[in-house]
N, C-alpha and C positions, 0 to 999 in steps of 0.2 A: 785150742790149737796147740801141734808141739812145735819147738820149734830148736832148731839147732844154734848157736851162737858159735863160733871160731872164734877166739881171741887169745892174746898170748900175755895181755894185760890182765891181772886180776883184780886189779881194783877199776877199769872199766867194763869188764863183765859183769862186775857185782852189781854195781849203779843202773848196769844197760838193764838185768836180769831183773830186780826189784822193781821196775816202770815196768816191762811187759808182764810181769807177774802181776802188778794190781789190774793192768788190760787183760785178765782171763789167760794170761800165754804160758804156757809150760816150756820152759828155757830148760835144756841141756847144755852144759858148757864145755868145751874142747876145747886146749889150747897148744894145740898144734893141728899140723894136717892130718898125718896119720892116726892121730886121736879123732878128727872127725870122719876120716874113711871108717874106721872101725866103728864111731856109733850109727853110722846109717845102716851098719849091717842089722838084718833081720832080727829083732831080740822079744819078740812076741807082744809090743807092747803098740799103738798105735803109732803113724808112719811120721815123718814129720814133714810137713807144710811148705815150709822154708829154713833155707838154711842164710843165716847173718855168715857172711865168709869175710875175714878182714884180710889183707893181699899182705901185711907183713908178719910173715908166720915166721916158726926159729926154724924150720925145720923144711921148710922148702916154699917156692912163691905161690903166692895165693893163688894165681891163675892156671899154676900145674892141676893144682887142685880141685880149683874150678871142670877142667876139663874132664880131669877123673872121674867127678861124680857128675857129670851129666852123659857123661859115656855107658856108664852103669847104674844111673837111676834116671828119674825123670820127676825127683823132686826140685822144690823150684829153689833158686841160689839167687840173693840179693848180693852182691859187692859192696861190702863199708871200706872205703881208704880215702890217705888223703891224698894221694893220685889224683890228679884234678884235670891232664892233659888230657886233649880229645885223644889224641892215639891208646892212651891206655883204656881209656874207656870205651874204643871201636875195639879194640884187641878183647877184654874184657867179653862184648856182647857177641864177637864173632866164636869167642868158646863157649855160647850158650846159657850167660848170665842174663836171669831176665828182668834184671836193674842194677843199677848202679848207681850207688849214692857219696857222696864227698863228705867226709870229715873237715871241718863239724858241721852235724847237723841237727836241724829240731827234731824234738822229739815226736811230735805230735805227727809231723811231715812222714818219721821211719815209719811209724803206724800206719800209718794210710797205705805208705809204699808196702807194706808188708802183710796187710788184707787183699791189696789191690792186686799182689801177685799170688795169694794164696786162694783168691779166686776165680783164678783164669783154668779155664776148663783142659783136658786131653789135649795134646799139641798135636794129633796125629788126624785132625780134619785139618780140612781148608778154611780159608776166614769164610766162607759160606755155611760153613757148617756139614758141607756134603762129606760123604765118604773119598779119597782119595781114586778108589779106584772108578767112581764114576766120572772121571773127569777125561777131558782129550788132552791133545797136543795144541799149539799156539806158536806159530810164526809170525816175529815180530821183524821184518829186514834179515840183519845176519843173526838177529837172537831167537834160538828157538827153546821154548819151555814145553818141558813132558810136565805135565801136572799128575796125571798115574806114579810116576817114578819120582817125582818132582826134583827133576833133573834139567838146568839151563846149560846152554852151547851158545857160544858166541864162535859164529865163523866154523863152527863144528867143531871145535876147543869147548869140553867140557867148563865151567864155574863152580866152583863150592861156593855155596850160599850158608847161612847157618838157615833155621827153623823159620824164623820171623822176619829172616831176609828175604827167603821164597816166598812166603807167604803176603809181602808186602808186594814184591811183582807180581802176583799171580793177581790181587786183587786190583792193582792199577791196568792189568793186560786186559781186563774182561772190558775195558769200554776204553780203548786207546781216545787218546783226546779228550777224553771229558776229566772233569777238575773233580775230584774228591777232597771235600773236605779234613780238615786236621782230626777233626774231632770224629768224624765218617773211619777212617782208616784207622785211628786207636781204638774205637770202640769193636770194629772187627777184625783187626788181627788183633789185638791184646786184649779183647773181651773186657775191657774197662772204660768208663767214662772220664776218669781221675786225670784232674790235667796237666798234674806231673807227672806224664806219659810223654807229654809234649817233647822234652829234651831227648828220650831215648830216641823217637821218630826220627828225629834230625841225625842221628847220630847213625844211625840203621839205613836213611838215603845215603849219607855220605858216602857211607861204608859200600851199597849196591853202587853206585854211580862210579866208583874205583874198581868193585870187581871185572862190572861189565866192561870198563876201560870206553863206557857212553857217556859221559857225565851228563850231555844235552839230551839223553833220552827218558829219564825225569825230569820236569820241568817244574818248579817252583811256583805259583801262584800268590804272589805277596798278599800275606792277611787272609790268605781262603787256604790253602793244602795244594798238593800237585795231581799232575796228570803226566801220562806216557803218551810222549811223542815216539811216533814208529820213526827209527833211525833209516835212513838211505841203506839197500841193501849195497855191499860191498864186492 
């Protein structure tokens, strides 16, 4: 696996680089942004897997950057910082980071999160796996989802969703009411079992339950996973 590191420390690159080098990982090291816009670009050598992005770069914020490179690649972006609030870490996922881990952390723990994300397949199905464009449309009350375009309207007001925000109402709309488990919903929108997945999920309803401006229209099932309740149309 190659893999990119971001960091502006070099003596925590060195230490990070030597662990993922005895795990089999081919660490390139960047320490700035611009320095790692520049190594994703095409240099004939194979692509890299994941990128380590730390959010306090010298040269601009780590989330700028985060955005850049998922706007123009669709390799995957782990977040290291010690940013710990939930806001940054909903801000963080809604530009398309597909984890986000706290400084400090084990190492054993990055590992996992860094296969677990290096393993998740093409973002451009559904958590079913079908093709996009075989799917319908879905009237939920005033929420309506094109699954084709995968496009949500609250009240006929457009929502930006990120990737795995759609993907998470789309698969709680297929059976309104019924409970999906925790471990049911990471396994298929994040194509992993690993259950440090758990914390991002939380952070990903939050996040829908604000866009849609429904908070009651995810419902929470203590100790089991939720379900979509159909909101009263308006």
């Amino acid at each position: 696996m190659r893999l990119l590191l971001v960091e502006d420390d070099d003596r925590v690159a060195a230490a990070l680089s030597a662990v993922l080098a005895r795990h089999g990982i081919d660490v390139v090291h960047a320490r700035s942004g611009e320095e790692a816009l520049r190594a994703l670009l095409p240099d004939g050598g194979p692509p890299f897997a994941v990128v380590l992005l730390d959010l306090g770069l010298p040269d601009q914020d780590g989330f700028e950057v985060c955005g850049r490179i998922k706007r123009s690649t669709d390799t995957r972006v782990i977040m290291v910082t010690a940013r710990a609030d939930v806001r940054s870490r909903i801000h963080g996922l809604n530009l398309g980071a597909d984890d986000y881990v706290v400084k400090p952390y084990d190492t054993g723990e990055l590992l996992a999160r860094i296969h677990a994300v290096s393993r998740r397949p093409p973002e451009h199905r559904d958590p079913q796996g079908r093709a996009d464009d075989a799917q319908a449309a879905v009237r939920l009350g005033p929420v309506a989802i094109e699954l084709p375009t995968r496009q949500v309207a609250v009240d006929g007001e457009l929502v930006q969703l990120t990737r795995k925000e759609f993907d998470l109402l789309a698969l709680l709309a297929q059976h309104p009411g019924v409970v999906f488990r925790r471990e049911q919903i990471i396994s298929e929108v994040w194509r992993t079992n690993w259950e440090g997945t758990g914390r991002t999920l939380e952070v990903h309803v939050a996040s829908l339950r604000s866009k849609l401006g429904l908070p009651e229209m995810i419902e929470t099932v203590r100790g089991v996973g939720y379900r979509l309740v159909v909101p009263a149309a308006r």
